[in-house]
C-alpha positions in Angstrom: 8.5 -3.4 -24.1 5.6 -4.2 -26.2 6.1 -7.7 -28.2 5.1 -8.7 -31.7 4.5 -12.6 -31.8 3.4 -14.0 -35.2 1.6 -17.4 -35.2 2.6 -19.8 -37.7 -0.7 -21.4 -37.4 -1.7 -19.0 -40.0 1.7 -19.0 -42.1 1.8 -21.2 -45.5 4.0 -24.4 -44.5 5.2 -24.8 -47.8 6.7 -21.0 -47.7 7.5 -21.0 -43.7 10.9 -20.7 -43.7 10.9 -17.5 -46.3 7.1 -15.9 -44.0 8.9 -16.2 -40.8 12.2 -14.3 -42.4 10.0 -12.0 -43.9 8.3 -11.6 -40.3 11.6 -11.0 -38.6 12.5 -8.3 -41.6 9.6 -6.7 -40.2 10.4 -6.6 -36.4 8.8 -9.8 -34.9 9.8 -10.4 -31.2 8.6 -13.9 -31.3 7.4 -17.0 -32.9 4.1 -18.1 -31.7 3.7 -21.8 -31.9 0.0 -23.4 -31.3 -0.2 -26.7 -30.5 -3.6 -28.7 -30.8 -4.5 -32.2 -30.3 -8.1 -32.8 -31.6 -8.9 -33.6 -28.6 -9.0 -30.0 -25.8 -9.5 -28.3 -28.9 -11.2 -29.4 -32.0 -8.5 -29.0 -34.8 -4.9 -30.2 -35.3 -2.0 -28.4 -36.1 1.5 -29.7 -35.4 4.0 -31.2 -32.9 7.6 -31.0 -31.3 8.9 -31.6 -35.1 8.2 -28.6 -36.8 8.7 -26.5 -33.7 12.3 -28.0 -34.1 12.2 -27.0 -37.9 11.0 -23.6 -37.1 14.0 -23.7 -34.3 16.3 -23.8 -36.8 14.9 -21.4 -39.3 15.2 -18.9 -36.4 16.7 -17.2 -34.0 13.7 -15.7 -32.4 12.7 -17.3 -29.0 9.6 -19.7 -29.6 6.6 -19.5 -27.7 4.8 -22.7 -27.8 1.4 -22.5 -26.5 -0.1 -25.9 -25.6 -3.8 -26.7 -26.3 -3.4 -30.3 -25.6 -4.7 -32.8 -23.3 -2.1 -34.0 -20.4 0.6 -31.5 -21.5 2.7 -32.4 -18.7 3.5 -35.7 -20.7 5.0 -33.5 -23.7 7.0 -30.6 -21.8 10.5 -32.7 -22.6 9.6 -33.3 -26.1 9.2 -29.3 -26.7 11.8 -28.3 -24.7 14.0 -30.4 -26.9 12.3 -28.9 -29.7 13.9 -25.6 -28.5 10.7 -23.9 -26.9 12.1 -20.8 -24.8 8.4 -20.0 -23.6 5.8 -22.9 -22.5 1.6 -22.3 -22.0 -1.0 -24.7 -20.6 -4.2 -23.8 -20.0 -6.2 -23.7 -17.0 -9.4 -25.3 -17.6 -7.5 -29.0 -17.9 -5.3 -28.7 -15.7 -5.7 -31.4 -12.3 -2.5 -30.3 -10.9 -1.5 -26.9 -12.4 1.2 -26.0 -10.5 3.7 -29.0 -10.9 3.3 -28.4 -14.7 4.2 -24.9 -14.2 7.3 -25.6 -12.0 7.8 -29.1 -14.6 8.7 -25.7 -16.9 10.4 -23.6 -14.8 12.6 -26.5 -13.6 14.1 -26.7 -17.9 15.4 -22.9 -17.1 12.4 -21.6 -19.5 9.3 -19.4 -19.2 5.9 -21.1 -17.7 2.5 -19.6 -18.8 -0.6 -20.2 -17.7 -3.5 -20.1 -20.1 -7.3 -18.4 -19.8 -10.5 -19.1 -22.0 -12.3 -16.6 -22.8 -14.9 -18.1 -20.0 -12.8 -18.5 -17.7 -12.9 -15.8 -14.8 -9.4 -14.0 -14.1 -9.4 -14.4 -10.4 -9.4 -18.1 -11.0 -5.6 -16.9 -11.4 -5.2 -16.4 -7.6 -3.6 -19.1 -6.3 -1.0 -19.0 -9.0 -0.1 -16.2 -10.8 2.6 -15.6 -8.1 4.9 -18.7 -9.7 3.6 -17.5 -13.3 6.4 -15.6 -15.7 3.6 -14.9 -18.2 -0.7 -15.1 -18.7 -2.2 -15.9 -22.0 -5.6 -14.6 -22.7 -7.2 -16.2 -25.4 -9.7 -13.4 -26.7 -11.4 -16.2 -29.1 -12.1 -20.0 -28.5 -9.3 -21.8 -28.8 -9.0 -24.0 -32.1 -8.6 -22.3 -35.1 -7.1 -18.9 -36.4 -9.0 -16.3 -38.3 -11.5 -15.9 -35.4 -13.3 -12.2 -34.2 -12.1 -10.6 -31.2 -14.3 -10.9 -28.2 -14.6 -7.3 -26.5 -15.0 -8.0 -23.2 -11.3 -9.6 -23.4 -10.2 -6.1 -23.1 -11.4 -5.9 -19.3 -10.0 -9.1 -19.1 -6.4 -7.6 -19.3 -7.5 -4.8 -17.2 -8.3 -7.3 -14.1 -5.1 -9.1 -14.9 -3.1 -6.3 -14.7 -4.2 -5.4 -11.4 -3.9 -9.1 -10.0 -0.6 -8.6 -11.3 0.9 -5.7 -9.9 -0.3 -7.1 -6.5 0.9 -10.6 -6.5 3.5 -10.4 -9.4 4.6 -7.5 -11.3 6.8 -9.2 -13.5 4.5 -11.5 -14.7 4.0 -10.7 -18.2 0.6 -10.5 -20.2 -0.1 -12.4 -23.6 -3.0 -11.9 -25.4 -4.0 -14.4 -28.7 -7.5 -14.5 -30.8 -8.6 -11.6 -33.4 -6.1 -9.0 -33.1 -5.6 -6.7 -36.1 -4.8 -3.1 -36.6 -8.0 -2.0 -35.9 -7.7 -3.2 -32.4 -4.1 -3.9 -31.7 -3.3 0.0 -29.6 -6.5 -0.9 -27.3 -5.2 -4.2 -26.5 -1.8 -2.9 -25.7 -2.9 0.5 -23.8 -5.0 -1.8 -21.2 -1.6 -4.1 -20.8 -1.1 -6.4 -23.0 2.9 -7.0 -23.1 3.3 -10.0 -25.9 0.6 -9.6 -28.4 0.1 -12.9 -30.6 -1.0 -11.8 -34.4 -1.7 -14.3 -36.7 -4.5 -13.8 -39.9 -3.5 -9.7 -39.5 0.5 -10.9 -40.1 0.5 -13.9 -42.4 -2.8 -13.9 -44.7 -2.0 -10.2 -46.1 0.2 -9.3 -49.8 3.0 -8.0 -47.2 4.1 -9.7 -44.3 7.3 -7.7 -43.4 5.3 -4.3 -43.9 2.4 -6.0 -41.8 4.4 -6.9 -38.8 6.0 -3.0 -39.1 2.8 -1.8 -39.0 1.7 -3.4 -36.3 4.7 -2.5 -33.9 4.4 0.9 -35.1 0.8 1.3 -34.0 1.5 0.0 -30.4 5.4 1.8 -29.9 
């Protein structure tokens, strides 16, 4: 099944309640939260708080995608906030897999998280205790960025290290994705496909989000 996540990070906050309803008129899968400290990435956006306000505007499960420094010190805090999916990234991550079992351990889904530097097989040694990969096809930081190709034969690659080591491991992609680009992203495997400019800065966001599910079905 092929997902529709909308990121809020490009939603108007003083209309999110009525954009994410008008998202789930539309089909959304799931709510894409994104998380940044200043400090991994150079931008702020928001913390457990609103993801518990967006909790309660929806039903949806919430995927929280954390571009922070020492996530492991704020797994509780979005848990509690009523995240149903968790991401950390790779590239700052000392002792990865304790973080990922810190979020397995709450009964929720772990992710691990790529740059678009960072090499898939870096994966290796954990994408085996992985329930999903999130390929960020721009530099993390702020929305409204172009896609970068070459993340399409990143999904490829992962798809094979998956089906070897995992097949169950789902595959996330987040950065650029539109219409124009969304049925190439999801025919090289891209399971849970993270829209965020292409959903919330357009006249219709419930015909949007149809339009994109309808491209990829």
């Amino acid at each position: 099944m092929k997902m529709i996540c909308p990121s809020i990070l490009s939603a108007d906050f003083s209309e999110l309640k009525n954009q994410i309803h008008k998202a789930e008129k539309g089909g959304a899968d799931i709510i894409h939260c994104d998380i940044m400290d200043g400090n991994f990435v150079p931008n702020i956006s928001f913390g457990p708080r609103i993801v518990s306000d967006v909790n309660n505007i929806t039903e949806l499960p919430l995927d929280v995608h954390l571009m922070i420094n020492s996530p492991e010190n704020f797994i509780d805090d979005f848990y509690k906030a009523g995240a149903d999916f968790i991401s950390v990234h790779y590239e700052n991550n000392d002792h990865l897999n304790r973080t990922i079992f810190q979020i397995k351990d709450k009964g929720i889904k772990a992710g691990v998280v790529l740059n678009p530097a960072t090499p898939v097989f870096m994966l290796e040694d954990i994408i085996e205790y992985a329930d999903y990969v999130l390929i960020m096809s721009v530099n993390p930081g702020f929305g409204g960025q172009k896609f970068i190709p070459n993340c399409i034969n990143k999904i490829k690659q992962l798809k094979e290290l998956i089906s070897s080591n995992n097949p169950d491991c789902l595959i996330e992609i987040d950065g650029g994705v539109g219409p124009e680009n969304i049925k190439e992203i999801s025919d090289a495997g891209a399971d849970m496909i993270v829209c965020g400019s292409s959903v919330f800065n357009t006249p219709d966001i419930t015909e949007s989000v149809r339009n994109l599910k309808s491209i990829i079905s």
